[in-house]
N, C-alpha and C positions, 0 to 999 in steps of 0.2 A: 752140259755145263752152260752153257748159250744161252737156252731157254730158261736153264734154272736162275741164270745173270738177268734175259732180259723181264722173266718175269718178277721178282725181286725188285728193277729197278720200277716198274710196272706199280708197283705196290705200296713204295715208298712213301712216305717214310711207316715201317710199322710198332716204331717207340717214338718217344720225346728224344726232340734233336738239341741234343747240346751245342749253344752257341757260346763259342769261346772270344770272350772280348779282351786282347792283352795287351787291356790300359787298364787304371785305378779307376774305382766308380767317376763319373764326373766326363771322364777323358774321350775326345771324341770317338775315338772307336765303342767304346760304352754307349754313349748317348744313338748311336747309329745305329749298334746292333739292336738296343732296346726297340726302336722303331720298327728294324727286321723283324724280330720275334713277334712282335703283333703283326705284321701282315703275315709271313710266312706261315705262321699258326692259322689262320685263316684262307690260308690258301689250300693247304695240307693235311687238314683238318686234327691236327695231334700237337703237342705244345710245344714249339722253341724256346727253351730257356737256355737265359744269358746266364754266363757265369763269369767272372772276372777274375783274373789271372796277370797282375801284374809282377814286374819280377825280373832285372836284368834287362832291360829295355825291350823286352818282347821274347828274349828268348827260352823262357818256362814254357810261356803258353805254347810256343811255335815246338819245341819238344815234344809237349805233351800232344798236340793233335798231330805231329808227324808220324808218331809211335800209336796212335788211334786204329782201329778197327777202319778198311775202306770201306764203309759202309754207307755214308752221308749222314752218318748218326753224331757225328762230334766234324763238330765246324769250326772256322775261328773269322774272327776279321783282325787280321793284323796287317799293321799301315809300312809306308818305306821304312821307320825305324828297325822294325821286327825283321821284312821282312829282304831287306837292301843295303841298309848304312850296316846293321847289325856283321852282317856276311864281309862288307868291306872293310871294315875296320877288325876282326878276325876270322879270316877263314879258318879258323877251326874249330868255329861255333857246330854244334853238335846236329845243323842240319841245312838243307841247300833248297832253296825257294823253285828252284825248277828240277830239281831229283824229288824232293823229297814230298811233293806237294801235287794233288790237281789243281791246281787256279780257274775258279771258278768264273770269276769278274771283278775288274773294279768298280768302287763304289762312289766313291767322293774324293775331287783334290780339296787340299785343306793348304790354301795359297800364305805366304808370308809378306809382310808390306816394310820397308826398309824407314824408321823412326827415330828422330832426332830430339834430343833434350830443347828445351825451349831457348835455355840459353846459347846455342850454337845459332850461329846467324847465318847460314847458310838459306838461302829462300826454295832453292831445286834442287834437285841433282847433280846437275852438271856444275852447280855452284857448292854443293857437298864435296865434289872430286875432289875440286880446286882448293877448297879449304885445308882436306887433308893432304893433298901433297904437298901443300905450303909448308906444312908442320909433319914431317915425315915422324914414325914413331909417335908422336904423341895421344894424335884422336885415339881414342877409345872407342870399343863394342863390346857390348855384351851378349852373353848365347846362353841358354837354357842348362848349358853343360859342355864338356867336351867331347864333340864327334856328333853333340846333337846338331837337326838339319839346323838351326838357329845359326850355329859357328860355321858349318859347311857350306852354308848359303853367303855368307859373309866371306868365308876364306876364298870361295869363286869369284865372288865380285870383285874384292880386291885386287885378286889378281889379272882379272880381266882391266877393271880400272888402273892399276899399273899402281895401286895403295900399299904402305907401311903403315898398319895401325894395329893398336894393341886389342889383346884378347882378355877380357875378362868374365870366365865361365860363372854361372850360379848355379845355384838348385833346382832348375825349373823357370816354366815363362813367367809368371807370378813374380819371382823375386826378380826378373830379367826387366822385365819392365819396370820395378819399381826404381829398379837401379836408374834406367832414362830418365824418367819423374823428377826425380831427385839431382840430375845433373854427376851422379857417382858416373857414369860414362856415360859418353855422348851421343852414343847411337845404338842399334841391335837393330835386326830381320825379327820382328815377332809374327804368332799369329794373331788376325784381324780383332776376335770376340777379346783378346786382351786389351786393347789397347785403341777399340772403336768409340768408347765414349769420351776418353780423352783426345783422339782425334777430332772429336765435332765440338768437344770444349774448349779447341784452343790450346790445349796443353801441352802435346806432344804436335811436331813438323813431323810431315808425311810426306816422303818422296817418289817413292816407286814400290809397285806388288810384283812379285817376284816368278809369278804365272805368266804363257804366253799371250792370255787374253783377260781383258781386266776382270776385275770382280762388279758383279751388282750392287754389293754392299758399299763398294767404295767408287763408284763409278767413273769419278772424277779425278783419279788415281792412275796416273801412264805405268805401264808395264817399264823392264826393265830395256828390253826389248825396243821397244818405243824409242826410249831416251840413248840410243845411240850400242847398246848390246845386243845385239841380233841373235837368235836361237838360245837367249838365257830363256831357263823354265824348269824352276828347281821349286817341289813341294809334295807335302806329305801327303800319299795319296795311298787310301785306307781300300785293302778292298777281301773280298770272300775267298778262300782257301779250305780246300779238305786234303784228309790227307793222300800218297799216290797211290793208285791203282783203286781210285772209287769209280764206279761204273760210269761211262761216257753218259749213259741215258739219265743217270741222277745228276751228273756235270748238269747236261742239257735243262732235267726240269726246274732243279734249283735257280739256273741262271737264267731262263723266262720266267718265273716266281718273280725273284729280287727284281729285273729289269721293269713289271707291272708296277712293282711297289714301290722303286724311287720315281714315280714317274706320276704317283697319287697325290694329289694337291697338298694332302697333310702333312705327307711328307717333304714333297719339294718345297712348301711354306716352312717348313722349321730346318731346313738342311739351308735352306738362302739366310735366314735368320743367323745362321751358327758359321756363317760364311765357308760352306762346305758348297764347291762346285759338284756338279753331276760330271761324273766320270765314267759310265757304263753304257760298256758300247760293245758287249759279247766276250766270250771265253778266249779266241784268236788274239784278239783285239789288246787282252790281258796279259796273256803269255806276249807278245809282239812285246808290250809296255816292260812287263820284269826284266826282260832282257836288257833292255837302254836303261831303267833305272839299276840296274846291279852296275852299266857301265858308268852311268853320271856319278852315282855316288862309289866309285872304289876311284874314278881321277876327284871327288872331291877329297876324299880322304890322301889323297897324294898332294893334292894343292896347300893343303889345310896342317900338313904335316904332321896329322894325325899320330898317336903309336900307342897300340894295345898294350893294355898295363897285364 
């Protein structure tokens, strides 16, 4: 069985490997895998196709490769939502990120930057606090939904900041940010690529990024951390999963494959472009990470008062 395991992994892959991306076209896990699939395909010499798989905020996709063949033949890249908030806000979502999965590596943090309507006069952060405790209840935030990281990042903050401020969920970052735009509420945690051109237009106040180390994109942007929150570092970090019991040796070649290819100019030029941090730093390294993020996000979802419909 041994030889016929290690030869198999040896061989690998001997069909087109299904890359499962479970976001909507467009959505960073989409655009990331796209990029895997060309290098992977080229390293392996057989073709990674993405397929997409949106659906309950990740939990189709994340079904469908748990219940897959261990073979390294059906892959997925699903981010904290699929594969962390999902779990904390129902444990009795139909599978469990360390039973039911190899984790293969992470791939990219995908950081959130904390944005103010123009008309809020607030100039920093620590002049944001102050605003909103003045007016207990009233500021506003908006969040991409309820239970998304948008709300959850906000509900930590607050309650670290010691804030009372309202919650207005939308449909997505698109509409979340429009809302700031527009003055319909006064703040939101968005991510970067939404809300970078009106940053450098003037349009929207920018206070803090939500990672423990700044972004390239926004250089000039103090962490949360920085500004008086020590060990805040809440963000969507997307990375490779097969399903359990796929061969250590295909773990192994898969995650020296991807580690070469985020690491390729072309890539790392469009992944700093899409304000996606490099996050791959080995299979260990991965499993170590799920672990604290299943913890950060089940106390955000406790902070956040969360409650599964």
């Amino acid at each position: 069985m041994f030889f016929a395991q290690a030869a198999s992994a040896q061989d690998y892959p001997v069909k087109s490997v299904r890359l499962i991306a479970a976001a909507a076209p467009g959505g960073n896990p989409d655009v990331l895998a796209r990029m895997l699939a060309a290098k992977l395909a080229e390293s392996f010499g057989r073709p990674f196709v993405v397929e997409n798989i949106p659906g309950a905020g990740g939990v189709v996709a994340a079904e469908l490769v748990a219940r897959s063949a261990p073979d390294g033949h059906v892959l997925m890249l699903g981010d904290s939502g699929a594969m962390a908030i999902n779990v904390a806000l129902n444990p009795k979502v139909p599978y469990h990120p360390l039973k039911d999965f190899a984790l293969i590596t992470a791939l990219a943090a995908v950081p959130t930057v904390l944005v103010a309507a123009p008309s809020v006069t607030a100039g920093s952060l620590p002049e944001f606090i102050a605003l909103a405790k003045s007016q207990p209840g009233k500021l506003s935030y908006g969040s991409a939904g309820n239970g998304s990281v948008h709300h959850l990042t906000m509900a930590v903050f607050a309650s670290r900041a010691g804030l009372d401020m309202l919650h207005v969920p939308y449909k997505g970052g698109t509409a979340l940010v429009a809302a700031v735009l527009s003055g319909e509420v006064q703040s939101g945690w968005s991510g970067i690529p939404n809300v970078l051109a009106h940053i450098r237009a003037g349009k929207l106040r920018v206070y803090a990024i939500s990672t423990a180390q700044r972004s390239g994109t926004l250089p000039d942007v103090p962490t949360a951390a920085e500004l008086g929150f020590p060990g805040f570092d809440i963000a969507t970090v997307i990375g490779l999963q097969a399903p359990a019991g796929t061969p250590r040796e295909v773990v192994a070649r898969l995650q020296a494959a991807v580690a070469k290819a985020l690491r390729e100019r072309d890539v790392a030029e469009r992944m700093a472009n899409l304000a996606m941090d490099l996050r791959e730093n080995g299979t260990d390294d991965y499993v170590r990470f799920m672990k604290e993020d299943l913890e950060r996000y089940s106390a955000a979802v406790k902070t956040a008062g969360v409650k599964h419909d």
